[in-house]
DSSP file (Angstrom, degrees, kcal/mol; ACC not computed):
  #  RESIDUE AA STRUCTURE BP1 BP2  ACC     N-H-->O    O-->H-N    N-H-->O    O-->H-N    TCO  KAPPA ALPHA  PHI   PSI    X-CA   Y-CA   Z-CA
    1    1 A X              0   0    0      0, 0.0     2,-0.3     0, 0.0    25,-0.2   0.000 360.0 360.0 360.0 138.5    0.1  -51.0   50.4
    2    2 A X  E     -A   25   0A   0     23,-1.7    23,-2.5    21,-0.0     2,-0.5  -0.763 360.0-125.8-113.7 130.1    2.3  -54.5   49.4
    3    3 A X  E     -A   24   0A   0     -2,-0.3    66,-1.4    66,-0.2    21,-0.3  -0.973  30.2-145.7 -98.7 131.7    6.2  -54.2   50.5
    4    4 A X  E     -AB  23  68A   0     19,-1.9    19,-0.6    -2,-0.5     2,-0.3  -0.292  11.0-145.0-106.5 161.0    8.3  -54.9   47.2
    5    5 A X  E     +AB  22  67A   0     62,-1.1    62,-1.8    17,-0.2     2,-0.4  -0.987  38.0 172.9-138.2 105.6   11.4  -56.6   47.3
    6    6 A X  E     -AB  21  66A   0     15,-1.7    15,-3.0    -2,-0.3     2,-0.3  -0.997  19.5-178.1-139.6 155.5   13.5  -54.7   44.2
    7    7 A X  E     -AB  20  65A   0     58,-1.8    57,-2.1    -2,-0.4    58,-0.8  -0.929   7.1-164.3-138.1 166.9   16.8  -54.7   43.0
    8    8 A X  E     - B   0  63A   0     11,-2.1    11,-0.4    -2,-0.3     2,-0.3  -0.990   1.8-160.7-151.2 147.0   18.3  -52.7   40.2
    9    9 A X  E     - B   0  62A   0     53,-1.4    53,-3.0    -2,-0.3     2,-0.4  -0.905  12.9-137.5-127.3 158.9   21.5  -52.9   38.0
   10   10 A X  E >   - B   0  61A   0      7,-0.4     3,-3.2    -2,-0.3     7,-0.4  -0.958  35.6 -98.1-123.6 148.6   23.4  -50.3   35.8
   11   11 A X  T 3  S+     0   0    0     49,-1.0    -1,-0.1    -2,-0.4    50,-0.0   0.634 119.0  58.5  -7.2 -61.3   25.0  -50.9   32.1
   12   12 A X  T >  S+     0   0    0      2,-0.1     3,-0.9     5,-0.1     2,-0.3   0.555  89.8 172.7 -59.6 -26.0   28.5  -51.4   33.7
   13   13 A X  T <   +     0   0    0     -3,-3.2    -1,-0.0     1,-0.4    -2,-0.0  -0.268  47.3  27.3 -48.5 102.7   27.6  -54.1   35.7
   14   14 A X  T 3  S+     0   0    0     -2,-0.3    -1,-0.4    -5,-0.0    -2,-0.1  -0.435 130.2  47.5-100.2 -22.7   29.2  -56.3   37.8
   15   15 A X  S <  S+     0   0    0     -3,-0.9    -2,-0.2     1,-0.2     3,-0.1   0.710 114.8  40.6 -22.8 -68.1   31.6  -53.6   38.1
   16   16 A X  S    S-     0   0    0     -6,-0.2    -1,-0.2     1,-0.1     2,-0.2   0.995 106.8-124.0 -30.2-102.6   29.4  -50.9   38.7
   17   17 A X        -     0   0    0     -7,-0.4     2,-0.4     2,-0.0    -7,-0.4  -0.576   9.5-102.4 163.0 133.9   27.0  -52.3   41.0
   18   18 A X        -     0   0    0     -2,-0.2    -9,-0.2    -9,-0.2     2,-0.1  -0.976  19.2-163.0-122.3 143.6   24.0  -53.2   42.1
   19   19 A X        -     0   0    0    -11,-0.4   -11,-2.1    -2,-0.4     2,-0.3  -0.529   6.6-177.9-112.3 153.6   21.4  -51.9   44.7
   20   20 A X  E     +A    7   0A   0    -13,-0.2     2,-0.3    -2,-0.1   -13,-0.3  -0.996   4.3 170.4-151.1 148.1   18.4  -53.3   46.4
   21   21 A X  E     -A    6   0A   0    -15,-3.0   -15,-1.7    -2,-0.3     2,-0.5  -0.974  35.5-117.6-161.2 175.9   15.8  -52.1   48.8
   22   22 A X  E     +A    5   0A   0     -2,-0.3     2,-0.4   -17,-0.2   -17,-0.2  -0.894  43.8 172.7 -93.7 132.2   12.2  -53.0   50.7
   23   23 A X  E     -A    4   0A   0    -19,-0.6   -19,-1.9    -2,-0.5     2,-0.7  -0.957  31.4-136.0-117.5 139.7    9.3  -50.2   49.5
   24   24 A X  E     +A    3   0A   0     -2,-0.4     2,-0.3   -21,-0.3   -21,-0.2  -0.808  40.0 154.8 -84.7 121.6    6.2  -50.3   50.2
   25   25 A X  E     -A    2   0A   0    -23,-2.5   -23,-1.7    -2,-0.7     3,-0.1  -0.707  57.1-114.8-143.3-170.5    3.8  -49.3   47.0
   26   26 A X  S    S-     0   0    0      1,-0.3     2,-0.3    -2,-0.3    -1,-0.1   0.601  96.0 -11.2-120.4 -41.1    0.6  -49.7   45.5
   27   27 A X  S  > S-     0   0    0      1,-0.2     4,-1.1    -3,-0.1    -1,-0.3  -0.913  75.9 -82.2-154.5-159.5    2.3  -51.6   42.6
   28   28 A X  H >> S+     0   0    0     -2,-0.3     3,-2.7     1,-0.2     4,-1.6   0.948 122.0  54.4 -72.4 -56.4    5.4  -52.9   40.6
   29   29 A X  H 3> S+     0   0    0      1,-0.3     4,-3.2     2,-0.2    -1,-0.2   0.738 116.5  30.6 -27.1 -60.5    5.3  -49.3   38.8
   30   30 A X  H 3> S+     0   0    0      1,-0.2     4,-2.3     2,-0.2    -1,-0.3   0.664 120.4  56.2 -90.2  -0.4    5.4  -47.0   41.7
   31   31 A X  H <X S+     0   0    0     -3,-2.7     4,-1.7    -4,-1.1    -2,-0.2   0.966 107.6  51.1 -88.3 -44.1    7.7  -50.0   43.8
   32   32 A X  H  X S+     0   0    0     -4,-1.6     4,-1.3     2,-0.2     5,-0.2   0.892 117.4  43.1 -42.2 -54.5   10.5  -49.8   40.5
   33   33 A X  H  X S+     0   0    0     -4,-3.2     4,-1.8    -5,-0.2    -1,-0.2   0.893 103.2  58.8 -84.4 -23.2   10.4  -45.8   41.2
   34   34 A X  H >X S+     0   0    0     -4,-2.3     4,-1.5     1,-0.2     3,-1.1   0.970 112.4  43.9 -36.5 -73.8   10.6  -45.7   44.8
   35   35 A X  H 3X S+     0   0    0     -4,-1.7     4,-1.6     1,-0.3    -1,-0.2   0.548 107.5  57.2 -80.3  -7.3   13.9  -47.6   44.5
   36   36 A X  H 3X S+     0   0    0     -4,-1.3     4,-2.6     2,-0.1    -1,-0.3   0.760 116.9  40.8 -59.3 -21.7   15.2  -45.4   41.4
   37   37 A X  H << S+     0   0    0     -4,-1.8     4,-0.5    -3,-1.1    -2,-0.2   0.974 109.3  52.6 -68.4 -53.8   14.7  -42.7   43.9
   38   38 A X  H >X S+     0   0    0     -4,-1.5     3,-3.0     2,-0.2     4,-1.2   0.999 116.3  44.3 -47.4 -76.0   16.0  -44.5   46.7
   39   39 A X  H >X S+     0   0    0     -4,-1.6     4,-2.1     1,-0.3     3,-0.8   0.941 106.8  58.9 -22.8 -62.0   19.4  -45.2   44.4
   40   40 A X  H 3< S+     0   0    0     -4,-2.6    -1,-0.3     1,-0.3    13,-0.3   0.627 107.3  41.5 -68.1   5.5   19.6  -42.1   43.2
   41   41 A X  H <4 S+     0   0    0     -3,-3.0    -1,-0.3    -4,-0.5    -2,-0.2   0.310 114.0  53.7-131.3   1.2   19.9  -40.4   46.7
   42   42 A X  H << S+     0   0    0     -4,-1.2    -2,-0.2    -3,-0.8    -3,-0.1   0.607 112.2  45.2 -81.3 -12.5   22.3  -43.2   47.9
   43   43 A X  S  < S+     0   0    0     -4,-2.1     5,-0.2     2,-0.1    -2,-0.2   0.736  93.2 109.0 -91.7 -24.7   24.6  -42.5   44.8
   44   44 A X        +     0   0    0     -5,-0.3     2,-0.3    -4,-0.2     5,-0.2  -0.101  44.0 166.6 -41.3 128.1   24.2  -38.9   45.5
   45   45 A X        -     0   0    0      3,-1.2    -2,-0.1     4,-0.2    -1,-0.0  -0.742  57.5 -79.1-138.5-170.8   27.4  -37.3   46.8
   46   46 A X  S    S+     0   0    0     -2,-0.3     3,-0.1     1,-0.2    -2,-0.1   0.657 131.1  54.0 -66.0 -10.6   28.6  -33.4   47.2
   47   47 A X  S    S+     0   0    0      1,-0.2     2,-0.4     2,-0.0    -1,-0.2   0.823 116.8  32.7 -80.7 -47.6   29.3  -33.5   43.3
   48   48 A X        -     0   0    0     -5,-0.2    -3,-1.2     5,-0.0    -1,-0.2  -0.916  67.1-137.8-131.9 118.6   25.9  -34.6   42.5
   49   49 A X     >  -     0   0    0     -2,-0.4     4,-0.7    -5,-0.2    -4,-0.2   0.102  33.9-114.1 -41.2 167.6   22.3  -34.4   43.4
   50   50 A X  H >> S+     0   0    0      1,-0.2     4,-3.1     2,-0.2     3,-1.7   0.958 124.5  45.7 -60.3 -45.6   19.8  -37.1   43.4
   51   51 A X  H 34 S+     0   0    0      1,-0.3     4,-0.4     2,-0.2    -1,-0.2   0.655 110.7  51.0 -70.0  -9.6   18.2  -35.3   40.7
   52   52 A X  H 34 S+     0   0    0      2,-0.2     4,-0.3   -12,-0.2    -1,-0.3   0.609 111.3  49.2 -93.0 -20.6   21.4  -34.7   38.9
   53   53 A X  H <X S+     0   0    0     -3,-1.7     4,-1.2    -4,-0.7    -2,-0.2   0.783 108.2  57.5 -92.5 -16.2   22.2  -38.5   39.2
   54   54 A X  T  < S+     0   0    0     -4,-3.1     4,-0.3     1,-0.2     5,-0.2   0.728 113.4  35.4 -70.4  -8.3   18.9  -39.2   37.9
   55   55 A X  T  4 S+     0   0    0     -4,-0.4    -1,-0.2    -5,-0.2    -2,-0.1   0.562 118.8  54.3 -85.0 -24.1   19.3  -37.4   34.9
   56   56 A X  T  4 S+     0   0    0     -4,-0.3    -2,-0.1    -3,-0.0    -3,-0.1   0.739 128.0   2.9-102.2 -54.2   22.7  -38.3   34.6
   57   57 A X  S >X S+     0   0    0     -4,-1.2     3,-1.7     2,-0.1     4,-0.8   0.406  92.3 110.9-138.2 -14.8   23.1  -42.0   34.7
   58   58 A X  T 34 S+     0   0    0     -4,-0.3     3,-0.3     1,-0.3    -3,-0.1   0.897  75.3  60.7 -59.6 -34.1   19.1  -43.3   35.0
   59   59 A X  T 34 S+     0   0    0      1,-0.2    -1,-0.3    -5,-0.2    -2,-0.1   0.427  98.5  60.8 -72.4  12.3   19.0  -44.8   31.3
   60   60 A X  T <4 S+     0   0    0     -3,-1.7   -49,-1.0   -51,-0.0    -1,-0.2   0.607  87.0 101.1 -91.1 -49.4   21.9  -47.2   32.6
   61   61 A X  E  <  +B   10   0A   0     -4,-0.8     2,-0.4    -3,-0.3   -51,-0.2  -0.208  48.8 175.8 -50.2 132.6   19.6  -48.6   35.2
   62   62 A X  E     -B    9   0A   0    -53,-3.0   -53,-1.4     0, 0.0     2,-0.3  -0.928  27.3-117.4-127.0 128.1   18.0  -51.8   34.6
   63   63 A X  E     +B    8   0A   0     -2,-0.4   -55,-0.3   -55,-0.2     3,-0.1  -0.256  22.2 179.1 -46.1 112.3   15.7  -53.8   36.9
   64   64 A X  E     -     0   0A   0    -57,-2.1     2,-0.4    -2,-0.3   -56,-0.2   0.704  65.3 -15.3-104.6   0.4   16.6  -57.1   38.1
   65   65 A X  E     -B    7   0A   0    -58,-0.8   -58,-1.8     2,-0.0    -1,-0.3  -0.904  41.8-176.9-170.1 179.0   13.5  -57.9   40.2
   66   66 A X  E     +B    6   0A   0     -2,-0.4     2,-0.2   -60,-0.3   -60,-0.2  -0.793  25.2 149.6-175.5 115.3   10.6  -56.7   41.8
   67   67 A X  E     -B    5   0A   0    -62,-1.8   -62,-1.1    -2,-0.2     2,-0.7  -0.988  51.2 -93.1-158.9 153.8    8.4  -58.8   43.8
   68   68 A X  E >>  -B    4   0A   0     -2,-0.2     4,-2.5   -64,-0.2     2,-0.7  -0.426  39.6-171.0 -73.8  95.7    5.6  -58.9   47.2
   69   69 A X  T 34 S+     0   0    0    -66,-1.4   -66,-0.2    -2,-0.7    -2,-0.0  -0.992  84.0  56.4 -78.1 132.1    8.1  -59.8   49.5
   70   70 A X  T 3> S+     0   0    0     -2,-0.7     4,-1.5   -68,-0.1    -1,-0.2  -0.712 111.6  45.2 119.9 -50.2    5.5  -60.4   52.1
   71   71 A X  H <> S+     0   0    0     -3,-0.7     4,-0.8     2,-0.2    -2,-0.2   0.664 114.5  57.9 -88.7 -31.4    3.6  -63.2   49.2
   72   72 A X  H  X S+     0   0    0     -4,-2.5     4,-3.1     2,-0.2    -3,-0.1   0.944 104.5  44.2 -49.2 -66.9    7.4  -64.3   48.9
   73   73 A X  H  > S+     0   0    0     -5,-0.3     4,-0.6     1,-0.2    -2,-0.2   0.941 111.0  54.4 -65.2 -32.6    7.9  -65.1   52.5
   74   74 A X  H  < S+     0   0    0     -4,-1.5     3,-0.3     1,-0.2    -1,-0.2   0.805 106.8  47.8 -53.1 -30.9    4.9  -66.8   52.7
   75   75 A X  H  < S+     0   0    0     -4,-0.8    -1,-0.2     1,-0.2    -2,-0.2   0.814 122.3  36.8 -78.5 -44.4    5.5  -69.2   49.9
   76   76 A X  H  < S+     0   0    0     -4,-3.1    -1,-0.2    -5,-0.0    -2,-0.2   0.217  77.1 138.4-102.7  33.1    8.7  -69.9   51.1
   77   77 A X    ><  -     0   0    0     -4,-0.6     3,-1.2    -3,-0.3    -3,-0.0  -0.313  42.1-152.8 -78.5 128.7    8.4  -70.0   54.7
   78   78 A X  T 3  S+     0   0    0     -2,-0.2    -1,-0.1     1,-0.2    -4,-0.0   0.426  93.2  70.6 -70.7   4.9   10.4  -72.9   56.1
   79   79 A X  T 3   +     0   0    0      2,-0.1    -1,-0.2     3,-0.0    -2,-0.0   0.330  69.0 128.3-101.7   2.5    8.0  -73.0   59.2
   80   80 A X    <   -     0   0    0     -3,-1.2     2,-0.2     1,-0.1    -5,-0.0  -0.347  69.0-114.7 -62.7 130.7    5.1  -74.5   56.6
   81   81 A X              0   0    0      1,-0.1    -1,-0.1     0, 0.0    -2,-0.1  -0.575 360.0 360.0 -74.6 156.1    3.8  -77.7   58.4
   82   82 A X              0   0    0     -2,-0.2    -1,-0.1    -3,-0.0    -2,-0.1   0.306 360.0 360.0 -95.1 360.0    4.6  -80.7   56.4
């Protein structure tokens, strides 16, 4: 398992909003739907399910990255000797 670094935007955006979160996945596929899942059950409220906000609002999402945050830190670590 790789921990992803994703973030996600919807149609409306900057208004709107955008979310980001750490998953751990097997790749960018299943790390892109962890965090529509993850979204949809922080946007969830007593009005709506996650599954009613995926249904609802998911073709407004767009992805603004997804990446091995782990291959990330490494690359940019400021503790690389010089």
């Amino acid at each position: 398992m790789t921990r992803f670094y994703v973030t996600m935007t919807w149609d409306n955006w900057p208004e709107g909003g955008s979310y980001g979160t750490v998953v751990e996945a097997e790749n960018h596929d299943q790390a892109e739907e962890l965090c529509r899942q993850k979204m949809a059950e922080w946007r969830a409220d007593e009005d709506q399910t996650a599954k009613e906000v995926r249904e609802s609002h998911e073709h407004e999402w767009h992805v603004v990255d997804c990446f091995d945050l782990d291959a990330f830190i490494a690359q940019h670590s400021r503790d690389k000797a010089a």
